[in-house]
C-alpha positions as CSV (number, residue, x, y, z in Angstrom):
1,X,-40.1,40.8,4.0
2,X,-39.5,41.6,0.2
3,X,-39.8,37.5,-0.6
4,X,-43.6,38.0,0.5
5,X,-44.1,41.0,-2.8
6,X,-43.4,38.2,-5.2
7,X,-39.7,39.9,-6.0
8,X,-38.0,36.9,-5.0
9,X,-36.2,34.2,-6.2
10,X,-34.5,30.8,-4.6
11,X,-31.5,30.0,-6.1
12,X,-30.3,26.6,-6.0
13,X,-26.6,26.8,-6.5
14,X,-24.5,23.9,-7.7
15,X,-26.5,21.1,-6.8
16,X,-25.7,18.8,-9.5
17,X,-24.6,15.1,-9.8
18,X,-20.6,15.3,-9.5
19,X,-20.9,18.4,-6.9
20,X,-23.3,16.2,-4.7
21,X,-21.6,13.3,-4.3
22,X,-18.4,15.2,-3.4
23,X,-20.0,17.3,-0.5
24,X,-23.4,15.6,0.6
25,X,-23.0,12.2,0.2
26,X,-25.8,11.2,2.8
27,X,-29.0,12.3,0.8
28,X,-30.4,13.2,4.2
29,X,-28.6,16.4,4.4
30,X,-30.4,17.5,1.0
31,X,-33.8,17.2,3.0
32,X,-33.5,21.3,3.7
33,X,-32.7,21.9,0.3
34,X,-35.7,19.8,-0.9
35,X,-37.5,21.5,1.7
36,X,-36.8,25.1,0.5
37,X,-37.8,24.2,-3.3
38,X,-41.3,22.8,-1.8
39,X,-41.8,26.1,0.0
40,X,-41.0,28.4,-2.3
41,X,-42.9,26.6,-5.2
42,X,-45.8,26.2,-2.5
43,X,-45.5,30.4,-2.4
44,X,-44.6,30.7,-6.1
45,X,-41.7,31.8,-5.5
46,X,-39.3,31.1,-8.4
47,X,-37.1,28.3,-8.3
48,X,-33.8,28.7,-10.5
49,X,-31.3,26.3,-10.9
50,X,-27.4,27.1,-11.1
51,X,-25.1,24.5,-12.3
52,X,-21.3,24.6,-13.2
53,X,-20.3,23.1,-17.1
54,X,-18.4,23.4,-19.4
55,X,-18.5,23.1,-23.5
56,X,-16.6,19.8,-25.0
57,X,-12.9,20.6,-25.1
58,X,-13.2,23.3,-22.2
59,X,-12.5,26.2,-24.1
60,X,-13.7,28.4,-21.2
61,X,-10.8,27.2,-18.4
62,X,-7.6,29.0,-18.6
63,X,-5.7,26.3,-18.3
64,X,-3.0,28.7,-16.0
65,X,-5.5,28.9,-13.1
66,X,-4.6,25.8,-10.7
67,X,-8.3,25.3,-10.2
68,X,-9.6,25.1,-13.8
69,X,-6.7,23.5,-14.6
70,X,-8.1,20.7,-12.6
71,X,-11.6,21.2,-13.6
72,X,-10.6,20.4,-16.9
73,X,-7.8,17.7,-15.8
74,X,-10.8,15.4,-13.9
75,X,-13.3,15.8,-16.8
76,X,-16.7,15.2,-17.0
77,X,-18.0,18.2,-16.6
78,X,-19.4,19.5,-19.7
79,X,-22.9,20.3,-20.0
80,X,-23.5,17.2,-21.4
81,X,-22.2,14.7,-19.0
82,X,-23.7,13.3,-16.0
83,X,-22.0,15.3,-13.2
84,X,-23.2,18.6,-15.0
85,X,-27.2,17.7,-14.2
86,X,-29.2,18.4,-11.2
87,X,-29.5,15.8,-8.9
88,X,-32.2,13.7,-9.0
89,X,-33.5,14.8,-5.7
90,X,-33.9,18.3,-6.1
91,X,-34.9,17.7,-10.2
92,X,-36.4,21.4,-11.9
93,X,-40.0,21.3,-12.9
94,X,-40.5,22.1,-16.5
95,X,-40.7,26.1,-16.0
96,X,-38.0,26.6,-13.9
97,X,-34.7,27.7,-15.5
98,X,-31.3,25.7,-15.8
99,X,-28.8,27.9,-16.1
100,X,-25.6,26.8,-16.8
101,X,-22.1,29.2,-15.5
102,X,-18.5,29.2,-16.4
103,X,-17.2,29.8,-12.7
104,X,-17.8,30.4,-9.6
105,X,-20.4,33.1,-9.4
106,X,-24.2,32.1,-10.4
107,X,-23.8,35.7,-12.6
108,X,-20.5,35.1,-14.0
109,X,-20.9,34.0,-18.0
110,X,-24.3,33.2,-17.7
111,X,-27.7,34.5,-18.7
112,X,-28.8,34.8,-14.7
113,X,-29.1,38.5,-14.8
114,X,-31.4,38.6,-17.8
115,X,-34.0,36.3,-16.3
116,X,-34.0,38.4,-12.8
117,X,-34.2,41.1,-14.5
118,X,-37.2,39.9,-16.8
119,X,-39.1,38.8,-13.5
120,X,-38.4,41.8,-12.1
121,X,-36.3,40.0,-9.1
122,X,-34.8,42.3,-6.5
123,X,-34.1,39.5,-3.4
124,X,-32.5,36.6,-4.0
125,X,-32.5,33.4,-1.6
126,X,-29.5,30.8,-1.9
127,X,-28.7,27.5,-1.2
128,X,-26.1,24.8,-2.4
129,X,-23.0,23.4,-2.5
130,X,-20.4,24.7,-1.7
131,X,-20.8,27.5,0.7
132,X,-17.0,28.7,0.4
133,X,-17.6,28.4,-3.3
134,X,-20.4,29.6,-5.7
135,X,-22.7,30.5,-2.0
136,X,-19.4,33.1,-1.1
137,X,-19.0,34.0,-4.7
138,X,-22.7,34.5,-6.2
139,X,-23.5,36.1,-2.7
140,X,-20.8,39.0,-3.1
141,X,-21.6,39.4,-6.3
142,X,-25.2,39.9,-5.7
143,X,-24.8,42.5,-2.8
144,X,-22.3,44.5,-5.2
145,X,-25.7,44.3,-7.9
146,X,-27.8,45.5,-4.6
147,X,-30.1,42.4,-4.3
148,X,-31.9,41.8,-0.8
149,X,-30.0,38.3,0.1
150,X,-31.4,35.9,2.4
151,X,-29.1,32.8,3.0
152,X,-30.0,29.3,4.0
153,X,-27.9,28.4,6.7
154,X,-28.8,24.6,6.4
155,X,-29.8,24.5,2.7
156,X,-25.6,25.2,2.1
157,X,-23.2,22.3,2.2
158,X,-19.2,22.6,2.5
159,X,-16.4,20.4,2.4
160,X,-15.2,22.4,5.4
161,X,-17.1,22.8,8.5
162,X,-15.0,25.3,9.9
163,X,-15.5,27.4,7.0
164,X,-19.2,26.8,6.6
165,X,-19.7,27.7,10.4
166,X,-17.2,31.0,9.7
167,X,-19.1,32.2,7.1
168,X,-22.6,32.1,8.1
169,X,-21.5,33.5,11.6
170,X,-19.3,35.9,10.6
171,X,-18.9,37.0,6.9
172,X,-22.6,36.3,5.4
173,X,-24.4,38.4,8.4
174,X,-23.0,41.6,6.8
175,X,-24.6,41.7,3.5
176,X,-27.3,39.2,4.0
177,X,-30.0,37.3,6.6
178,X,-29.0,34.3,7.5
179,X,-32.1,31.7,8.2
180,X,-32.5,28.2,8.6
181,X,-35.0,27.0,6.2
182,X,-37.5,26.4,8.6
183,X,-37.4,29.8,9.7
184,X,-37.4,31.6,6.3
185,X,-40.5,29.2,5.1
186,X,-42.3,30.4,8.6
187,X,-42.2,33.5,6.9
188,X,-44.0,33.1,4.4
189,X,-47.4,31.7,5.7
């Protein structure tokens, strides 16, 4: 597997304060998550961290798009309030990049291409919340880009279960391997 040549990256999508408490509000469901951070730091594999905020004021939403519109409605979610940080339990170490995106793909207004390009990334390995949202988005933006993708099957958490199932059986299988994490960690001993 590519993730073995040191070309890889996990990306951990979304898991910050307000998007954690919406969709995984028993902490045991992170334990894969927490799980695929130990195993790819055990493998040096870099870990980079995705979060959604915004600047104060919001001047990013269009305020016509019935989500955004509501992102900016609830509040709370610039980069400098609590629901923009990653959560406790899956806290970055002091190397590994934060970065911060405008919607729902990982790529889309922030500097994510730059530092896969500087590490010379070419297979990317997600996880997060939610797996209709930035996992769907970041995922078909990355096969357009022509990364490798591996996805976590139960390092992704939805709202939906229907959709979550859907996707991983169905839809993800076409541009990318679908693991559990303790399958995808079994490959890298």
């Amino acid at each position: 597997m590519q993730n073995q040549s040191g070309k890889a990256a996990l990306l951990v999508l979304d898991m910050q304060n307000g998007m954690v408490s919406r969709f995984a509000k028993n902490e045991t469901v992170l334990r894969p998550n927490q799980k695929a951070i130990a195993s790819a730091r055990a493998h040096h594999i870099p870990v980079i961290f995705v979060r959604l905020g915004f600047s104060k004021g919001y001047p990013e939403l269009n305020r016509q798009s019935p989500f955004y519109a509501r992102v900016a409605g609830y509040g709370g979610m610039t980069i400098f309030d609590e629901a923009a940080q990653i959560h406790p339990s899956v806290q970055p170490l002091e190397n590994e990049p934060v970065v911060t995106k405008y919607r729902m793909s990982a790529f889309s207004g922030s500097n994510l291409e730059v530092i896969l390009s500087a590490q010379e990334i070419d297979t990317l390995i997600l996880s997060g919340i939610t797996t209709s949202g930035v996992v769907l988005s970041t995922l078909r933006e990355a096969a357009d880009k022509d990364y490798s993708l591996i996805v976590l099957r139960d390092a992704c958490h939805d709202g939906n279960p229907d959709i979550h199932h859907m996707l991983m059986e169905k839809l993800f299988p076409v541009q990318a391997k679908v693991m559990t994490v303790d399958a995808w960690a079994g490959t890298l001993d």
